[in-house]
Legacy VTK file of the C-alpha trace (Angstrom):
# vtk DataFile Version 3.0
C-alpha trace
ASCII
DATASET POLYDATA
POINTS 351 float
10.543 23.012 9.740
12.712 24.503 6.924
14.741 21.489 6.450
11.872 19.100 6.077
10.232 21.503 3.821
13.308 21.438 1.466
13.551 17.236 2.136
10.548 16.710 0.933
10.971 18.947 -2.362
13.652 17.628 -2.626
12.207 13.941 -2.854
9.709 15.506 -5.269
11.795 16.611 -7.642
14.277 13.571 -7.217
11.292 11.492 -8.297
10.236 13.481 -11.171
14.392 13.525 -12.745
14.354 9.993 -12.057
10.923 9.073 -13.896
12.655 11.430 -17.015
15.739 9.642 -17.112
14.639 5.965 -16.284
11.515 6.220 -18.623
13.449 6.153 -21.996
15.672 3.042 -20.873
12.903 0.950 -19.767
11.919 1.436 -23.430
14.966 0.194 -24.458
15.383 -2.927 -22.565
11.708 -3.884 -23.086
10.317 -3.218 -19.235
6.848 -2.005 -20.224
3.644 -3.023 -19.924
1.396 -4.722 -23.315
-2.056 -4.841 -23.143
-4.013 -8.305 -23.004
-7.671 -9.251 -22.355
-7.534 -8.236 -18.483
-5.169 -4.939 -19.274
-7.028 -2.455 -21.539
-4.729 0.146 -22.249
-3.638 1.517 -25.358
0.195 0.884 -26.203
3.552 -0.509 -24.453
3.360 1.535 -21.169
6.896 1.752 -18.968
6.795 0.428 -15.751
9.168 2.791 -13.990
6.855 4.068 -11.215
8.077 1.837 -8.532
11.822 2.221 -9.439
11.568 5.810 -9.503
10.264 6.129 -6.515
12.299 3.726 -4.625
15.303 5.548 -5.905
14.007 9.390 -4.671
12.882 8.006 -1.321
16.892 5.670 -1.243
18.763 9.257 -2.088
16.686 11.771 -0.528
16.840 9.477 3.112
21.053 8.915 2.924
21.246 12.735 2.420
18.841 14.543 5.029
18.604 11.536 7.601
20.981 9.853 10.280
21.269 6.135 9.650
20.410 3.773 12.264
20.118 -0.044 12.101
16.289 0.298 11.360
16.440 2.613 8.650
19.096 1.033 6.689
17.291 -2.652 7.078
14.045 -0.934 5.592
15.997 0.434 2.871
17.539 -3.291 1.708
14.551 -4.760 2.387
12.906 -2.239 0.068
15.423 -2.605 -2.069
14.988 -6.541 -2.439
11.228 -6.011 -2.857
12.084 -3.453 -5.653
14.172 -5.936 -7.219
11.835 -8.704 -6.991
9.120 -6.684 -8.380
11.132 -5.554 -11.584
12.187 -9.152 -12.594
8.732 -9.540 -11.786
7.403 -7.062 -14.383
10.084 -8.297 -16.814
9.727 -12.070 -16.490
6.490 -12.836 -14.695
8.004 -15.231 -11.322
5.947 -18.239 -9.785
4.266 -17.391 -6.877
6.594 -19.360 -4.749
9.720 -17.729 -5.665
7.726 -13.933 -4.915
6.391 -15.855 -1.288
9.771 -17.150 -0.689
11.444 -14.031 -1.341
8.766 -11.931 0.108
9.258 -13.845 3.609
13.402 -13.857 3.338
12.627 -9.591 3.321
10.532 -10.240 6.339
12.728 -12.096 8.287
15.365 -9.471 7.518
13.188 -6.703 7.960
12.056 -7.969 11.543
15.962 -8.901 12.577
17.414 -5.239 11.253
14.385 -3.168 13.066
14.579 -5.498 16.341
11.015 -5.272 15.980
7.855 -7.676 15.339
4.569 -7.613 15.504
3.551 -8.925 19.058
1.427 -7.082 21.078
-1.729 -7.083 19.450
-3.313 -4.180 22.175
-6.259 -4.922 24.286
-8.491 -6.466 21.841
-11.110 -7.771 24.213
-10.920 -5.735 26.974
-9.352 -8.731 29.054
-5.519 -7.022 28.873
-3.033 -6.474 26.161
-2.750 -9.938 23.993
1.398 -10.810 23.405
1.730 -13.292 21.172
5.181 -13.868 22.115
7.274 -16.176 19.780
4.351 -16.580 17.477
4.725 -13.279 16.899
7.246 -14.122 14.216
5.067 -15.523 12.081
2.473 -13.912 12.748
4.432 -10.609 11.501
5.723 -12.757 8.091
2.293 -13.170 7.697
1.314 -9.556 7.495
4.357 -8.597 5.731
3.647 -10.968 3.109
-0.380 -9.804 3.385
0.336 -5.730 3.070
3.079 -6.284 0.065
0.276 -8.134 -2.208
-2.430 -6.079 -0.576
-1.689 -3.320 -2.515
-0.038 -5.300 -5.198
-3.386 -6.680 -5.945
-5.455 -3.345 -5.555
-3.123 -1.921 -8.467
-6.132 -2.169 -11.085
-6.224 1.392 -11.747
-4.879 4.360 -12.640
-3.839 5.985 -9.704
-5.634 3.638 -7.112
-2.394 1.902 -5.624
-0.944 5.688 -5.520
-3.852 7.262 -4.325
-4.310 4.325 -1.655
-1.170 4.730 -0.162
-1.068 8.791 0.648
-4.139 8.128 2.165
-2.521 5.898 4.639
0.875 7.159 4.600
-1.052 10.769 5.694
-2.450 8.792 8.422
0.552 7.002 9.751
2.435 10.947 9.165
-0.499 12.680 11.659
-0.399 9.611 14.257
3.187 9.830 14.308
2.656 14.096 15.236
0.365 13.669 17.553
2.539 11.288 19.272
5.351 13.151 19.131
7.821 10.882 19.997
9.760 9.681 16.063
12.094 11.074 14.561
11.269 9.775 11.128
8.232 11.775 11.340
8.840 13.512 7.798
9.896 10.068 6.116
5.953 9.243 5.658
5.969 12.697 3.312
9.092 12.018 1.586
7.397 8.654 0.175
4.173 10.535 -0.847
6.024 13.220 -2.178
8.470 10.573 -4.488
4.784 9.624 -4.918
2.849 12.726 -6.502
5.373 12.400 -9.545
4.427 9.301 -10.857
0.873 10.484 -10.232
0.538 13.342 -12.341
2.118 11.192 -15.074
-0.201 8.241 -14.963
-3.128 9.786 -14.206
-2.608 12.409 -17.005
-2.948 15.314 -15.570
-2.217 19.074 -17.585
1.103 18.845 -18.949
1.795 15.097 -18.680
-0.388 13.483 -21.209
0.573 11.178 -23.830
3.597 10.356 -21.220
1.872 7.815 -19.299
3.851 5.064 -16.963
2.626 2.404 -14.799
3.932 1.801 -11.046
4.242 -2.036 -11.900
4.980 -5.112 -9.167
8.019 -3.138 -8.009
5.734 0.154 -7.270
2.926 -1.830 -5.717
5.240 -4.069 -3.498
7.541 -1.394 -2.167
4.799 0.611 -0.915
2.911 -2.308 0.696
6.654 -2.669 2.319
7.021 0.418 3.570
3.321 0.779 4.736
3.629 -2.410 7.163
7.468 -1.403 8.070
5.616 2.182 9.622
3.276 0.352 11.101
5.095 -2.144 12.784
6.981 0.755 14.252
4.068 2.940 15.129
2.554 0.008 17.181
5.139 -1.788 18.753
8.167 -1.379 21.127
8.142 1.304 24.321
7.289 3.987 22.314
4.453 3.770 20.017
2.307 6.507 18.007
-0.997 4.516 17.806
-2.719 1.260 18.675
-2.322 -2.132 16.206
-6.288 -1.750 16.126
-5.876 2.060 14.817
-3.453 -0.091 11.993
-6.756 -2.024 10.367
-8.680 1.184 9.784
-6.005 3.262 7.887
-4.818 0.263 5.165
-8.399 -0.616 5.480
-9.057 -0.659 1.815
-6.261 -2.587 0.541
-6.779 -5.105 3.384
-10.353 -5.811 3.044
-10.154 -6.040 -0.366
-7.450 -8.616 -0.022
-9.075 -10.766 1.822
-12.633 -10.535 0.437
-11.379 -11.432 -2.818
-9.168 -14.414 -1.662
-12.217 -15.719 -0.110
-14.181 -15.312 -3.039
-11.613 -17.260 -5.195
-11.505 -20.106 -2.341
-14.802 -20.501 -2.258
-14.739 -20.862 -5.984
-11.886 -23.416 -5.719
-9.376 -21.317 -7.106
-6.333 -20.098 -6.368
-6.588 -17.093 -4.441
-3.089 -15.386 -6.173
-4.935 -15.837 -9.386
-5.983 -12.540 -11.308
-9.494 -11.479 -11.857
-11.800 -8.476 -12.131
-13.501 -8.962 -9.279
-12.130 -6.026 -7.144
-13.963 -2.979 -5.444
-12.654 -0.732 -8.590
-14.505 -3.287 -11.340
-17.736 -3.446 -8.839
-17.645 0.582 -9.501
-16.769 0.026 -13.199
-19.826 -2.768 -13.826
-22.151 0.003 -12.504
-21.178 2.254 -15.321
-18.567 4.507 -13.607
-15.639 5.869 -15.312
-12.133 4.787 -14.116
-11.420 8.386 -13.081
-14.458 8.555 -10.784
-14.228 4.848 -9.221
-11.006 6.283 -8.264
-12.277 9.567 -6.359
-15.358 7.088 -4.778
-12.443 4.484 -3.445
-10.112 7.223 -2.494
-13.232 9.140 -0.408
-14.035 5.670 1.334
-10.552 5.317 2.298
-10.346 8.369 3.918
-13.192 8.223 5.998
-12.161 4.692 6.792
-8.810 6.459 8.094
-10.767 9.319 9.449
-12.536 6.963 11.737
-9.016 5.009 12.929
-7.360 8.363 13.601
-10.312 9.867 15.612
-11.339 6.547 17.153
-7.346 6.448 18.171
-7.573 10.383 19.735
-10.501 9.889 21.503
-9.062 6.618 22.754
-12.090 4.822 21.842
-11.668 1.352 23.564
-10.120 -1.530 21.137
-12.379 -3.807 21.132
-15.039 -1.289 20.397
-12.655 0.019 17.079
-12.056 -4.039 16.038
-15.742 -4.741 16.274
-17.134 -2.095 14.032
-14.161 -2.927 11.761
-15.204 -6.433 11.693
-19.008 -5.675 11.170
-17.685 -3.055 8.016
-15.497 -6.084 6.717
-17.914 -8.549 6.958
-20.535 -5.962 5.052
-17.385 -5.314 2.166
-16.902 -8.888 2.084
-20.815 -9.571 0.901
-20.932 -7.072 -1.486
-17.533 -8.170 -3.421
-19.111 -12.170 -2.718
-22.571 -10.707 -4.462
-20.440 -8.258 -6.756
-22.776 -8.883 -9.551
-25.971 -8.525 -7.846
-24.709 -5.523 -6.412
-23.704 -3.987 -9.433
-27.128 -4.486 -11.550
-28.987 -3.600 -8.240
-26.783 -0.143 -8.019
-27.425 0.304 -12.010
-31.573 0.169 -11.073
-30.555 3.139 -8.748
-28.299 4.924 -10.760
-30.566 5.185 -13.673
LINES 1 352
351 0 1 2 3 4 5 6 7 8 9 10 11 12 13 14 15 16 17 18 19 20 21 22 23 24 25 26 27 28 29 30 31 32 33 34 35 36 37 38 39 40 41 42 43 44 45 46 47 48 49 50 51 52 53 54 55 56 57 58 59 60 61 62 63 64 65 66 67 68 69 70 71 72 73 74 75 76 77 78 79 80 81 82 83 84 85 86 87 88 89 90 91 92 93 94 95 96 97 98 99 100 101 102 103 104 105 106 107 108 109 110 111 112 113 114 115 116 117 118 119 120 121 122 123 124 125 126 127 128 129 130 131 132 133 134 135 136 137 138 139 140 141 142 143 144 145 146 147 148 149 150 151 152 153 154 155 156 157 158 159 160 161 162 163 164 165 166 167 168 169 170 171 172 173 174 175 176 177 178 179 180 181 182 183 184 185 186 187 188 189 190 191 192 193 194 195 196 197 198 199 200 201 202 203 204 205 206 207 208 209 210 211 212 213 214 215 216 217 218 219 220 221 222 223 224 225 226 227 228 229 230 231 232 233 234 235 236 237 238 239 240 241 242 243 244 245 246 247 248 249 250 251 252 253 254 255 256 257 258 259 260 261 262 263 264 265 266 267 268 269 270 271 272 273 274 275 276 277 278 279 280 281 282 283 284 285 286 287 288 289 290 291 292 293 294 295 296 297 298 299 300 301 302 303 304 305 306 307 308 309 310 311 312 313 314 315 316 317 318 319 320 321 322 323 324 325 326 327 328 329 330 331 332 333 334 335 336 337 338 339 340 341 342 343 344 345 346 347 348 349 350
């Protein structure tokens, strides 16, 4: 207990060195963020929040943890995906070079972990479904759809951040209550590299005026290392929780994803193109402050995990979980389809 106590400050206060020291070079070199018509903020903001992170969570796990195959292929993959995002944030890539690179990381990710996503539980109460060698791409797939998940949730101060201790919480109790990891603590050491760039984007007392942005290479290495947990947690001989359990704790990110995708197809555009059509400008139409969009989101994400993690104790059969997830998805998606009739109807209320 002592030692992961003093792990996980230690990751804390690796991140917060490493956001002081990085900060003033990405000045230098230009790696900041201007704002445009779809970014409103005020001034050239860094975008170290990804790269400081990565960097905590890189040093803190080759000091206080035994290496193993697994770990070190999640910590090149994470690296590449850091990499990717900071020329990203620097140079703005096609979105076939971040796909192509993005599946590469899977493909290495899968072969260093000897682990893909396969058995997809009992679904409809017929037997486990194994999707055998389709499993490969099926798992590519969901790499590539967590990474821009929360890539594309990133619309806020603090949501992407905020998002992902929600889940990585939930992934950190599953993983107790199983009892069976022994990277139990490495879900905290990612939210406490986390809490860092937090308090200095979000403002809080003592870190105004130093404001930073987690940029692509934030965004992408968490959606990484959220789908690299779960991937473990649900598959092999030893698992924590069920892939159902999975949709309801990166349920935000997720359905947000793909209700906004098919919004854009619909529209006949391209669904990687950006908008302001998420669940955090819904919230901001109605009249609510960035700040409290943010609490709303993060409370609906909890309960959303809430549900997976009791649904997942109580062993709550899977096609019962997947059903209600699919009825709450399909009731997400009509909002965000309807986002501005839902918005002025919400305004009638709120006034």
């Amino acid at each position: 207990m002592f030692t992961e106590t003093l792990t996980v400050f230690f990751a804390f206060l690796a991140s917060y060195i490493a956001i002081i020291t990085i900060k003033p070079l990405a000045i230098k070199v230009g790696l900041v963020d201007e704002p445009c018509s779809r970014k409103k903020h005020i001034g050239s903001i860094p975008l170290i929040g990804g790269v400081s992170i990565f960097a905590s969570v890189l040093i803190s796990v080759l000091i206080f943890f035994p290496l193993d195959k697994p770990l070190v292929s999640y910590l090149v993959c994470a690296g590449a995906i850091v990499m990717l995002g900071v020329i990203d944030d620097y140079r703005q890539l096609g979105v076939k070079i971040r796909l192509c690179i993005q599946t590469l990381v899977a493909l290495v990710m899968m072969w260093g972990s000897d682990i893909y996503i396969h058995n997809l539980g009992d679904l409809f109460a017929t037997g486990d479904i194994d999707l055998a060698w389709i499993g490969i791409p099926f798992t590519i797939i969901s790499v590539i759809a967590a990474i821009n998940a929360f890539n594309m949730i990133d619309g806020i101060d603090g949501l992407a951040g905020s998002l992902s201790i929600s889940t990585l919480v939930s992934v950190f109790l599953l993983m107790l209550f199983s009892g069976s990891f022994s990277i139990t603590s490495l879900p905290l050491i990612i939210i406490a590299t986390i809490v860092p760039y937090l308090a200095f984007n979000l403002g809080v007392k003592g870190h105004r005026n130093k404001k930073i942005f987690m940029g692509d290479a934030g965004s992408m290495f968490i959606g990484l290392s959220v789908v690299w947990f779960l991937m473990v947690c649900t598959q092999g001989e030893s698992i924590a929780f069920r892939p159902v359990t999975a949709l309801w704790i990166i349920a935000i990110p997720l359905m947000d994803m793909m209700a906004i995708i098919i919004r854009r197809l619909r529209k006949g555009q391209s669904p990687f193109m950006a908008d302001r059509d998420h669940l955090h400008h819904v919230f901001m139409r109605i009249g609510f402050s960035p700040r409290r969009a943010l609490s709303v989101i993060i409370m609906f994400s909890m309960v959303m995990s809430g549900i997976g993690i009791l649904g997942e104790l109580l062993l709550i059969p899977d096609i019962i979980m997947l059903s209600f997830f699919v009825l709450v998805f399909i009731a997400y998606s009509a909002c965000i389809q309807h986002c501005w009739r839902v918005a002025r109807f919400l305004r009638r209320y709120k006034k």
